[in-house]
C-alpha positions, -999 to +999 in steps of 0.1 A: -198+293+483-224+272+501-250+296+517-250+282+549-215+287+557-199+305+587-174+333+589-139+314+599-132+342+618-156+348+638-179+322+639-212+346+637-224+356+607-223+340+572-194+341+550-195+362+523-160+368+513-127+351+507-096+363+528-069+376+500-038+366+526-052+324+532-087+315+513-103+317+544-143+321+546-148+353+562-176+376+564-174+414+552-167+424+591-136+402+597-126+405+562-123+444+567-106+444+595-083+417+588-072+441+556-067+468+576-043+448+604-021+432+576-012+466+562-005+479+595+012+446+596+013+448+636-014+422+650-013+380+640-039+374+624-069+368+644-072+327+637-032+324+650-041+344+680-074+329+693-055+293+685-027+306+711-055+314+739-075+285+735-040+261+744-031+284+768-058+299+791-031+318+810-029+345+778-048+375+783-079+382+768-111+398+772-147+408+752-158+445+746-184+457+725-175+467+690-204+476+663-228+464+686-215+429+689-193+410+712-155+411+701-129+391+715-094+408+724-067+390+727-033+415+732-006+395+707+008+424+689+036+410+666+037+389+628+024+360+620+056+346+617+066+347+658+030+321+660+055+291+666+081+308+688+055+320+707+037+287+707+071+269+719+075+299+748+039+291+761+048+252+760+078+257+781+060+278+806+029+253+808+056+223+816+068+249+843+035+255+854+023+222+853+053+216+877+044+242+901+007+246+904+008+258+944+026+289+927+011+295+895-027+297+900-028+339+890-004+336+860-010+353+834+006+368+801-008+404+800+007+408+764+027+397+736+044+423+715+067+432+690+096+459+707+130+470+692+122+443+666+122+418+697+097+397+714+082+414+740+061+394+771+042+406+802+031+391+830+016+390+864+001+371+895+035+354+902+058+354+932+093+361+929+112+328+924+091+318+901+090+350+878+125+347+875+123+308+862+098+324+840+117+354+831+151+330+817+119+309+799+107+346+782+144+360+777+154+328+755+123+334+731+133+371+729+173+362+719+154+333+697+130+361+683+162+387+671+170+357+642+136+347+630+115+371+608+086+384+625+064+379+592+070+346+578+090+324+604+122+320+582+158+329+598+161+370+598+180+392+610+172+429+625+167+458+603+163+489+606+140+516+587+151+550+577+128+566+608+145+542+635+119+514+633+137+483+642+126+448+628+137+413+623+130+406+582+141+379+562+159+387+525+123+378+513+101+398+532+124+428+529+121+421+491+083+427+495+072+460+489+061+470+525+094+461+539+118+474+511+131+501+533+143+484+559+183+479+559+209+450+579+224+466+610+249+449+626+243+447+663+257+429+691 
């Protein structure tokens, strides 16, 4: 690894490890804590995310200080896999937005999140005709988001766990070991 090289992640400090889930330069910081989010398997990884706010300014996020340094938050809490669903969602409301600019000037997406094993979206700083144009725009991604697995992107359906935790899995993800309890339910 060339010594001059930055953490992908972060940008700050000098790479000194390689990510296990991409080959990404990351340093021991970003490494550790993208470990620990992939076995809680709740956040997109950090790279996905800070992609996502950078196209669309309207998605939350915020700084805070975190082991005395600067650490950006950015409130998507679902799989890796939703990144292009979520992606199309925030095209369609751009175009909308683009469209209506008198009415759109607070939007903004206070989270993304996983719910039910559905896509879950927030937001604010809209009046009401155009939150419900937004809300059929959010409501398609969240039917869309009950048949594509929240981890890798294929076609899933919704499974459920043993405990009542609900998610939507491909055959191949629930054939990985962190997802071998989940089980089909029919729903409709």
């Amino acid at each position: 690894m060339g010594k001059n090289l930055l953490c992908e992640e972060c940008g700050l400090e000098k790479a000194t490890d390689i990510s296990s889930e991409d080959n990404r330069r990351l340093c021991s910081y970003c490494n550790k804590r993208e470990q620990v989010a992939r076995k809680s398997f709740v956040n997109m990884r950090y790279h996905l995310r800070l992609s996502l706010v950078r196209e669309y300014p309207f998605i939350n996020h915020f700084y805070i200080e975190d082991d005395d340094r600067e650490k950006l938050v950015i409130p998507i809490r679902c799989g890796d896999g939703w990144y292009e669903l979520i992606k199309d969602m925030c095209d369609e409301i751009k175009a909308y937005l683009q469209d209506n600019p008198e009415k759109t000037e607070k939007f903004k997406i206070e989270n993304i999140s996983e719910k039910y094993g559905e896509l879950r979206v927030c937001f604010r700083g809209v009046d009401i005709e155009t939150e419900k144009e937004i809300d059929k725009i959010v409501l398609y991604y969240d039917k869309l988001s009950k048949k594509i697995c929240e981890e890798c992107g294929c076609p899933g359906v919704l499974r459920e766990k043993e405990s009542g935790w609900l998610k939507t899995l491909c055959n191949d993800c629930v054939k990985k070991n962190k997802f071998k309890k989940y089980i089909y339910i029919a729903k409709e």
